[in-house]
C-alpha positions in Angstrom: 0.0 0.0 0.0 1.1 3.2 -0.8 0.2 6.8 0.7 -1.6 9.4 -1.8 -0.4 12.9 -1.2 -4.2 13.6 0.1 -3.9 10.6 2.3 -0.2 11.9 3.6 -2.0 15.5 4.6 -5.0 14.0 6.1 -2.6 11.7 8.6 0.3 14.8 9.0 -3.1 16.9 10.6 -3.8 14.3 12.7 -0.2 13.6 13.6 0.2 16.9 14.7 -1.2 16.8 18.5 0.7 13.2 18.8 3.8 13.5 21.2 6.2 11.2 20.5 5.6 7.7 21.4 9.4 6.1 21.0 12.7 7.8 21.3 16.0 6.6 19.7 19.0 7.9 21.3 22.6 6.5 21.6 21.9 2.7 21.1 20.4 3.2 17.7 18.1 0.7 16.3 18.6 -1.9 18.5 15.9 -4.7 18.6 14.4 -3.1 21.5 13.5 -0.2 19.7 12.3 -1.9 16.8 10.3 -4.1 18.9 8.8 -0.7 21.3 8.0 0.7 17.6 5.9 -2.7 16.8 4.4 -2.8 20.1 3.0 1.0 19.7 1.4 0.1 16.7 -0.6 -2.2 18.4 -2.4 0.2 19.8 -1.7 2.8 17.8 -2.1 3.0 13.7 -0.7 6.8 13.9 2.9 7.6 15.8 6.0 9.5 16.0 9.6 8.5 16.8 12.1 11.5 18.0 15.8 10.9 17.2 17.7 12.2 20.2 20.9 14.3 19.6 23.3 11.4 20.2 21.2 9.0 17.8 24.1 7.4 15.5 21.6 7.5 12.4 20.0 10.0 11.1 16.0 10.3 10.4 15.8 9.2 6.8 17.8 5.8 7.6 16.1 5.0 10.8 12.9 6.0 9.1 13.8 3.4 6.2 15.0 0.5 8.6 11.6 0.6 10.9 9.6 0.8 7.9 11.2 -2.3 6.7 11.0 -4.0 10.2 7.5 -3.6 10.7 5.1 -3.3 8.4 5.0 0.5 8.6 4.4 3.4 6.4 6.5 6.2 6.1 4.0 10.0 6.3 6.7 12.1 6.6 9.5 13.1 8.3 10.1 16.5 10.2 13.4 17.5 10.9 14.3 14.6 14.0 10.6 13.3 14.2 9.5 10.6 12.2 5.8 10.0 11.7 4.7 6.4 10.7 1.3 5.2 9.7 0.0 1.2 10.0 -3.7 0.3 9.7 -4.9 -2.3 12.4 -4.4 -5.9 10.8 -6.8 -7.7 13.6 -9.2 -5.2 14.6 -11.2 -2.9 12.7 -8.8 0.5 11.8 -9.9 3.6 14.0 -8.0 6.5 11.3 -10.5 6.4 8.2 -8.2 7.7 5.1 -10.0 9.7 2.6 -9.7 7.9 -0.7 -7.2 8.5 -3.3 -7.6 10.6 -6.4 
């Protein structure tokens, strides 16, 4: 699945109250972050990650490897915050996206 640019602004609005959920500092993407990102989205189809100052990777590859990892779609990324979008898979999704042109 892929993210029209009217689906992208519609989840950015709602992203914008959202504090960040997971924080990636010195360890970089260990396992234990990549499994604290996985474990948000169960509850969550809509968060933000904030790369702290000492992260060793910058947004757009941490961005890239959780994507990978789980499942995840990329909205956008803002400055050190990453947002991430992934529609429930076992219950029904609670973010309806307005359909693509």
């Amino acid at each position: 699945m892929k993210l029209s640019s009217n689906q992208r602004k519609h989840l950015e609005g709602l992203a914008h109250h959202l504090e960040p959920i997971v924080r990636i500092g010195k360890q970089g993407l260990a396992s234990k972050i990549i499994l604290s990102v996985v474990e948000a989205f169960n509850t969550n189809e809509l968060i933000k990650i904030k790369l702290l100052d000492s992260a060793p990777v910058d947004a757009e590859e941490a961005a890239i490897e959780i994507c990978k990892k789980s499942g995840a779609l990329l909205v956008r990324i803002i400055g050190r915050v990453i947002v991430l979008y992934r529609p429930f898979s076992e219950k029904p999704p609670k973010i309806e996206l307005p359909k693509s042109r």
